[in-house]
C-alpha positions in Angstrom: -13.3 -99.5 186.0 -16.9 -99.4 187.0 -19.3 -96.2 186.7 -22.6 -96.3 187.8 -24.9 -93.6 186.5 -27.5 -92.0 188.0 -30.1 -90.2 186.6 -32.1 -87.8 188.6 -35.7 -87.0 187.6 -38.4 -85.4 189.0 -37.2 -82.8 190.5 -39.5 -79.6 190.9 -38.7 -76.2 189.6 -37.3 -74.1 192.1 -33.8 -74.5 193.0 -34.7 -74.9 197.2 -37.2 -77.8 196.6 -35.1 -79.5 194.1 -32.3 -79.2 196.1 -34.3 -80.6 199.3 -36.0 -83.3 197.0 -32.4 -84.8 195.8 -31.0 -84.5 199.6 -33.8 -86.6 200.5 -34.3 -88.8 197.7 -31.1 -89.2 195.3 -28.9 -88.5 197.8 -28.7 -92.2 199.8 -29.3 -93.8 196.0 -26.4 -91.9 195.0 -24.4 -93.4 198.2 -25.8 -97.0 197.8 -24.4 -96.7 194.2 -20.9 -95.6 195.6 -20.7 -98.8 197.9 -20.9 -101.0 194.7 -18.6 -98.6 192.0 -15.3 -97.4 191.3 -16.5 -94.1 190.4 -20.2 -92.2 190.3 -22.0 -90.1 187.3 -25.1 -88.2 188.6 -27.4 -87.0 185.3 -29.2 -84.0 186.0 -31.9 -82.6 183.9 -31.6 -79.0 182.5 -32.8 -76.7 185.3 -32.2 -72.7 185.0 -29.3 -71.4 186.1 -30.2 -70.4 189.9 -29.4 -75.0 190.3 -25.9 -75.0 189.5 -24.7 -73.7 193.0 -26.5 -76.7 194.7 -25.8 -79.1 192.3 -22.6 -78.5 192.2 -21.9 -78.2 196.0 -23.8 -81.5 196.0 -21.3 -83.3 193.6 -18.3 -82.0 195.4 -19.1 -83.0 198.6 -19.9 -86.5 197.6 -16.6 -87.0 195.8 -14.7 -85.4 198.8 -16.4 -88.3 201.0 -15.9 -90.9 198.4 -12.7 -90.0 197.7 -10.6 -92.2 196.6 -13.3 -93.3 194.5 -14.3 -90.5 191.9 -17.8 -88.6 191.5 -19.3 -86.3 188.8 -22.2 -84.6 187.7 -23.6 -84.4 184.2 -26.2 -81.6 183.0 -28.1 -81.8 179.8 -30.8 -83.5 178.0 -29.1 -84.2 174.7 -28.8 -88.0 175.3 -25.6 -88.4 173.0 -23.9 -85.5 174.5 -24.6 -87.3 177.9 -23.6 -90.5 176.9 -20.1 -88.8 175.3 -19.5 -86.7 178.8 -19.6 -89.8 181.0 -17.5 -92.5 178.3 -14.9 -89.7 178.8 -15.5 -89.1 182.4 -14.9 -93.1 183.0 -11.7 -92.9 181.2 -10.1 -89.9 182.9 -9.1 -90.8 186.6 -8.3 -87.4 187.5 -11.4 -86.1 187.2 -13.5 -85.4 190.5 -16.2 -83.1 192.2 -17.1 -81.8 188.4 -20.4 -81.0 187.3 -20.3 -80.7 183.4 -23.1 -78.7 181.0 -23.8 -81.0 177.6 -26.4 -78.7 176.7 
């Protein structure tokens, strides 16, 4: 099964501009990457808590179009904890719409 993995950078502080920033910019890459893989991985940097409603509304709604293909957001900046989140994300098929904190 193919994952792609995107990671999403640059994104500014607040949790309106960052959410208008990835609707504009991450958004069609995350699409473009969905036309090409069984199943999607979006890497988000650690934000503050006031992100997690967008981000996570974000991830569901892209898995709900992609469906049956599978979609999934990772937060964190510990690489290995990343890494670990989205080998086990590949590997379970009935996992969808997530957004995971590694810390």
């Amino acid at each position: 099964m193919r994952q792609a993995v995107l990671r999403i950078e640059d994104l500014p502080e607040g949790a309106l501009d960052a959410a208008a920033r990835f609707h504009g910019e991450w958004l069609p890459k995350a699409r473009s990457q969905l036309g090409t893989a069984e199943t999607l991985a979006l890497i988000f940097p650690v934000a503050a808590h006031q992100h997690r409603g967008w981000r996570l509304a974000a991830v569901q709604d892209l898995a709900r179009a992609a469906a049956p293909k599978r979609v999934n957001g990772v937060a964190g900046d510990d690489r290995a904890a990343i890494d670990h989140a989205t080998r086990w994300l590949a590997s379970a098929p009935g996992i969808t719409g997530q957004l995971l904190d590694v810390g």
